[in-house]
N, C-alpha and C positions, 0 to 999 in steps of 0.2 A: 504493500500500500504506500507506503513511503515513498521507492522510487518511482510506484507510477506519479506523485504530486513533484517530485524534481523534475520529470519529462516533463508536465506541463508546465513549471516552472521555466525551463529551457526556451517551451515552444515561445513566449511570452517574452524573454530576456535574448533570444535568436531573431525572433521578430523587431524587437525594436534596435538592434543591430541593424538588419535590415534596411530597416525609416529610415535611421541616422547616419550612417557611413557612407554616405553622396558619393556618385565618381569611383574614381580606382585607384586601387594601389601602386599598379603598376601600368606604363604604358600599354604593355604586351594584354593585357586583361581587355582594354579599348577597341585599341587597334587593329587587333588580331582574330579578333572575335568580332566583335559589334561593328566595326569598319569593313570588314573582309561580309560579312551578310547583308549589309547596306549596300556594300558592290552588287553583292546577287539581287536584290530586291532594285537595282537599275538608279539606286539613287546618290551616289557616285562613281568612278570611274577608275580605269586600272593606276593610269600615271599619280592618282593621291594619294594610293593605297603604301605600305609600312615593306620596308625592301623584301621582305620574305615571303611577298608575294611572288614575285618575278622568279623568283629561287623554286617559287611550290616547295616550302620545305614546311609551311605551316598544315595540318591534318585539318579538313574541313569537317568534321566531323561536330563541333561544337560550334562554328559558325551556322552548319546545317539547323540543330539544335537550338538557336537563337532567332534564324529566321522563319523559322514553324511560329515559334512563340510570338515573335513582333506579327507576324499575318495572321494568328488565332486571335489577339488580344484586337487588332486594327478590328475584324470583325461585330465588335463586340463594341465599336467604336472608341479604343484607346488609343492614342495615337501618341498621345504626350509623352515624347523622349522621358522626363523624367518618371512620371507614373508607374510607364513601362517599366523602367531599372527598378522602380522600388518593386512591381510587382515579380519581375526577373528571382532577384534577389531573397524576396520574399520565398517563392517556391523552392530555391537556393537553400536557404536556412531551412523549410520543411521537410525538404529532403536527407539533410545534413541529420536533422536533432534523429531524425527516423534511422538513419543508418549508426548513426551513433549507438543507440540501444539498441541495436539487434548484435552488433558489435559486443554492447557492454555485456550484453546478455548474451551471448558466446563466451566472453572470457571471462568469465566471472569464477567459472571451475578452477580458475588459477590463482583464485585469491580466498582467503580464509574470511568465515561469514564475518568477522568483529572488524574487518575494513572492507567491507563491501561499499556501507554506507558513503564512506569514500574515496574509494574509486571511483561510483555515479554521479560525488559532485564535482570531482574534479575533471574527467570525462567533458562533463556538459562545461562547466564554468573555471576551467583555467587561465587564465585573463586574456587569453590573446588565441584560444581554442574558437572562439565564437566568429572571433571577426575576421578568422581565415574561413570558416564553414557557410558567411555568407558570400563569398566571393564568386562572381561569377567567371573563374579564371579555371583556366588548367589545369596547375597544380592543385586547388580543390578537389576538381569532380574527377582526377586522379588517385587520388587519397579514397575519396568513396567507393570508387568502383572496388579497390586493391581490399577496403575494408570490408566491403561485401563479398568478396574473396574469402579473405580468413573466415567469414561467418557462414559461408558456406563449405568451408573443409572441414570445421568444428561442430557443426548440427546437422550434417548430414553424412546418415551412417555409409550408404551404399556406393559403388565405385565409380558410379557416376557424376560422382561430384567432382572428382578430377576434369569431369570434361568442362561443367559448366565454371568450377576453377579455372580453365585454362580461357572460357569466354571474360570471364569481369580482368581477368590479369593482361586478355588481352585491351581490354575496353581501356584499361587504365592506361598501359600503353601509346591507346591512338589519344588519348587527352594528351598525355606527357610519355615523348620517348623517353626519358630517365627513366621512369619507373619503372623498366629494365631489369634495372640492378635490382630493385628490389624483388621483383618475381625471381633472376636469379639466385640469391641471396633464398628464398621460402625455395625454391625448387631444389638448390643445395642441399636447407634441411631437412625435408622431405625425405632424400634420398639418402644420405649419409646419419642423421640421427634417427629419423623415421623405420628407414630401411622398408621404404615404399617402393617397389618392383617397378622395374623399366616401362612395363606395360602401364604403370596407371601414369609415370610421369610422361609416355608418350600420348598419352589423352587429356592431359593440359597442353602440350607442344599444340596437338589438333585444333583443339578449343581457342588457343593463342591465336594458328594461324588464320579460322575461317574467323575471328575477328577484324584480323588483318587486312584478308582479303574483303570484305564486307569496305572497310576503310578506303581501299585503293577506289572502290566502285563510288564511292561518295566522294572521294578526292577528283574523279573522272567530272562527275556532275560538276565539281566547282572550277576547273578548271580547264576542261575541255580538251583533258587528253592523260593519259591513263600512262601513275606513276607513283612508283611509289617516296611519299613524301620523307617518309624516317630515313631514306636512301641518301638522298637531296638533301636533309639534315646535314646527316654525318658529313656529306662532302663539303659543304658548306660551312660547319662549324667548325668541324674537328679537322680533317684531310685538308682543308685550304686555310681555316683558323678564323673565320672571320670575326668567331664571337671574343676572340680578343682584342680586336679594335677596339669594342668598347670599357676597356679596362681589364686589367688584372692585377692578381692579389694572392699573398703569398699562402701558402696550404695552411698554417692555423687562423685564416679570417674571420671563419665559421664559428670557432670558440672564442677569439676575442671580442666578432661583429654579435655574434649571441647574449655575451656577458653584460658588453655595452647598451641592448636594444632590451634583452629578456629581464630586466631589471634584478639589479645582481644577488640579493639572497634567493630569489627563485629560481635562478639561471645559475646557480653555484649546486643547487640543490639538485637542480633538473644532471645536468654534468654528472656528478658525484654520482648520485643513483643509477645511470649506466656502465659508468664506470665497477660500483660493487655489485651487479648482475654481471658482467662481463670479467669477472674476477672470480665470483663464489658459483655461477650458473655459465659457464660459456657454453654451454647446448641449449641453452632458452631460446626459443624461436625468435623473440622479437632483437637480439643479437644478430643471429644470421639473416635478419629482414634487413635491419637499421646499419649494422656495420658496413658491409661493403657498398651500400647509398651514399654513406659520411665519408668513404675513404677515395671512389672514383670525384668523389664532387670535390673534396679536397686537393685531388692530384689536376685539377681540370683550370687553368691559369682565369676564365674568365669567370665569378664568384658574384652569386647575388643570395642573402638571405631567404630568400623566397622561394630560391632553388631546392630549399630544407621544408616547406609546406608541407608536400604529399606526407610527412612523416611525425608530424605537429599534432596526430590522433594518437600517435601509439604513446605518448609522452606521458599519460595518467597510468597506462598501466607501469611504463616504468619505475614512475615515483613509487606507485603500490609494493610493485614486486620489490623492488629496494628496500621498502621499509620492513615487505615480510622478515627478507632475510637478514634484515637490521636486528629483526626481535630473533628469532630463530636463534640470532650465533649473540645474542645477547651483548651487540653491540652497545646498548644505550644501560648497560650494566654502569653503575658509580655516577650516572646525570642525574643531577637532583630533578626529579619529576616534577617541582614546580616551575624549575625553571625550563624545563624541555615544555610544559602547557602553556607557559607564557611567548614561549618563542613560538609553539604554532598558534597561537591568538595573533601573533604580530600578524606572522604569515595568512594569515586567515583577510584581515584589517589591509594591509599590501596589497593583496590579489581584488580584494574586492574595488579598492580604489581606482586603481588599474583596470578593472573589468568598465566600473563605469566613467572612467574617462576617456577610454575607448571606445564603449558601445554609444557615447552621445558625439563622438568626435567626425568628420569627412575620411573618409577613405587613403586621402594624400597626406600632407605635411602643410599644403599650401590652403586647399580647400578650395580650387579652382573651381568644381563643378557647382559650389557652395553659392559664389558667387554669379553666375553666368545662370542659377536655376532660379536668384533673387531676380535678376533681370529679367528673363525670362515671365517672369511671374506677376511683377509689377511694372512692367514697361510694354505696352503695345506699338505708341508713337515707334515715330522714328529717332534715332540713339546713335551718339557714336561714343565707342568706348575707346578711352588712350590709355597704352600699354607702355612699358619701360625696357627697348631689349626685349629678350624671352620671357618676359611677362604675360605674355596673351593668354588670358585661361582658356581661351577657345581653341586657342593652338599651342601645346606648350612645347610640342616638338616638333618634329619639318612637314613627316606628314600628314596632308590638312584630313579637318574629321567634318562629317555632315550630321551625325545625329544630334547633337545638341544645338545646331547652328540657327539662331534667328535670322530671318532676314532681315528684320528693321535693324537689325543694331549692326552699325558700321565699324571695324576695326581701324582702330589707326597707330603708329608708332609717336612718341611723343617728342619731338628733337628740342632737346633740352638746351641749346645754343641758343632758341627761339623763346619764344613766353606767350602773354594771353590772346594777341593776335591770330594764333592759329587755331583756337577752338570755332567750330562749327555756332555761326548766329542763328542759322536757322532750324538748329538741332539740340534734344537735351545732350549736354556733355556730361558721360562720365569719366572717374580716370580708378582703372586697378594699381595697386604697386603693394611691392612687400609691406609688413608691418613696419620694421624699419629704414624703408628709401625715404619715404619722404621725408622724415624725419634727420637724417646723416645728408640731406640732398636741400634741405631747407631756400638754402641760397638761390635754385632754381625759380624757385615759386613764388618769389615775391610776388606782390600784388595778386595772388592767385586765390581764390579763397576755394578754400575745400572741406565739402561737410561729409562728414562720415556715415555710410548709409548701411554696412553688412561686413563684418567681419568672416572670412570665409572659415574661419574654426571659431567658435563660440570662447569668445571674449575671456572670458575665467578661465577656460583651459587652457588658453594662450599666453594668460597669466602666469598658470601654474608653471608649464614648459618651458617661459623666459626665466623663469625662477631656478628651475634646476639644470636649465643652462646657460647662465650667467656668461656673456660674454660672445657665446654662438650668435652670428648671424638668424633673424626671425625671417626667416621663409614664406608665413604663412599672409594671404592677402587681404588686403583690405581694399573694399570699393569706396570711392568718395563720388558727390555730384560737387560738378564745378560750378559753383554760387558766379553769374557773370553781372 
């Protein structure tokens, strides 16, 4: 009874994730999905589309998936770019909390009933679990497919479960070629600690490949010529290296970019607890899932936090299992028990804070879609907004996007050499810029007057953030109307 009131709990605390996390995290989430189905629905064109189009290295499979959704919901007369994302998203988060507990409820066998209760809440609510499960990205419904994997090799007794194993591992696949490693990684232990016969792991090879193939067939549809995309990856990224152009970063990024971002007693604790499974349990499955994931992405020069998602579900059971074996070899023997209750109260008070300054936060740093869905919302006239440099939240990278784009509202760069002669008389002006440009830039503006109309991340939390980063450049935007 219990965990069923946490599920609803989740669907509630998933959902207003949902509402609140505007935009994307990451370019690739936009672009690549939501731009690349706008192509197909004729409402942009190939030259604006993100380079990996031209490459076909991206798998249409999720684009396919997004443009079903945007033509069932237009039906229905939805049409509102934003509406749409929140209801995306929405269905995004229902499906997450739902795979989530069938998940919880498969592994539960591995964890002793007197930490059950938390396992399910850290499962659903580990501060930063929620706001990757509504993403309509990749690396997400990567993670899902691979988890409904494990819950179907765990609850299903007969040999057929290998095969449909071998379909969601492939599913997971055509979302994100990485999660590769991770199917290798369970097909290893399968075979070597399982000591599952050749014949059941060659009925996930099957299951993989008519995935696969299913993929190439929908890859055909979106690009009008039949190939395969994972192939065009590799050659692309790895055989020519491209995805090092956009930076690289030496093999421990991953644990120091964690420690810095996972906020550190939780990210010290998260660390540690795979560490004493990987020490006291090295045949525990979610080892030979999660280790050679962490150690191919490690060895791989071009490193984004994000590339660690698909793996961000198994992290509740690790803490669990860690602490079993914590009690078991009676490691927490000679801690005075109050002060080990008071340090998981801290931890308790942390994660919660964290949880909701996250779930009321924009998806970005900056809060661009925050700002352009204010416009959007109260501006019909005609508008021009002035940008500073790569400021344009409409555009924050080269290639240009149409789902969000108004037509009343005119973009323009603002040439700071110049002053109040160049705003538009017969238009409302607005001007986006960081929190702190205008501010470090004062000298520009004389005679400008600027009123402040949308903070693209809510005000107090921006507070907070300048607070505990004292000194950092503030990123995040702010829209002003220019009083003429």
């Amino acid at each position: 009874m219990v965990n069923r009131y946490v599920f609803f709990i989740a669907l509630m605390v998933y959902g207003a994730f949902a509402i609140f996390n505007l935009g994307f995290y990451h370019p690739d989430e936009h672009y690549q999905i939501v731009e690349f189905a706008e192509f197909k629905n004729a409402k942009n064109n190939a030259n604006d589309l993100a380079w990996e189009y031209n490459e076909k290295i991206r798998p249409a499979i999720q684009p396919g998936f997004f443009l079903l959704l945007v033509n069932g919901l237009q039906t229905l007369n939805i049409s509102d770019p934003y509406k749409v994302m929140i209801i995306v998203r929405l269905l995004t988060a229902l499906i997450s909390v739902c795979v989530i507990r069938a998940f919880v409820n498969a592994t539960s066998g591995l964890i002793s009933p007197r930490l059950q209760l938390a396992y399910h809440l850290l499962s659903y609510f580990l501060w930063f679990i929620p706001f990757v499960n509504v993403r309509f990205s990749s690396e997400n419904y990567a993670c899902l497919s691979f988890l409904l994997g494990i819950v179907v090799l765990m609850r299903i007794s007969q040999d057929k479960r290998f095969f449909f194993l071998g379909i969601l591992l492939g599913l997971s696949f055509l979302f994100r070629f990485q999660t590769a490693f991770l199917s290798l990684g369970l097909v290893l232990w399968l075979f070597f600690v399982e000591k599952v016969s050749f014949f059941k792991i060659s009925l996930i090879m099957i299951g993989g490949l008519v995935i696969v193939n299913i993929g190439a067939v929908i890859d055909y549809w979106f690009y009008g010529q039949y190939t395969y995309t994972f192939v065009n990856y590799f050659i692309a990224n790895i055989v020519d290296d491209v995805a090092s152009s956009f930076g690289t970063s030496p093999w421990y990024f991953y644990f120091s970019e964690f420690i810095h971002l996972g906020i550190f007693p939780i990210a010290i604790i998260i660390i540690c607890s795979f560490l004493i499974i990987l020490f006291f349990d090295p045949k525990n499955i979610i080892v030979w899932i999660v280790l050679p994931f962490i150690v191919v992405h490690s060895l791989i020069p071009h490193k984004e936090l994000r590339f660690l998602f698909p793996i961000v579900n198994f992290i509740p059971l690790i803490i669990i299992q860690a602490l079993e074996i914590c009690l078991k070899t009676k490691l927490f023997d000679g801690i005075n028990i109050t002060l080990l209750k008071g340090c998981v109260g801290v931890l308790i008070i942390v994660n919660t804070i964290a949880l909701a300054i996250l779930m009321l936060s924009p998806a970005d740093d900056e809060g661009r879609i925050s700002i352009t869905q204010y416009i959007h919302s109260n501006y019909k006239k005609d508008v021009t907004l002035w940008y500073f440099g790569p400021m344009n939240p409409y555009r924050p990278i080269v290639p240009k996007q149409q789902f969000y784009m108004d037509n009343n509202v005119k973009q323009r760069m603002f040439d700071t050499e110049s002053e109040k002669e160049q705003f538009d008389k017969d238009r409302l002006n607005l001007m986006v810029a960081q929190r702190d440009f205008i501010f470090s830039n004062h000298g520009v503006f004389k005679g400008v007057k600027l009123k402040p109309l949308k903070h693209g991340i809510p005000k107090w939390i921006d507070d907070i953030k300048a607070f505990f980063h004292y000194g950092i450049p503030n990123k995040s935007y702010v829209l002003y109307e220019v009083v003429m």
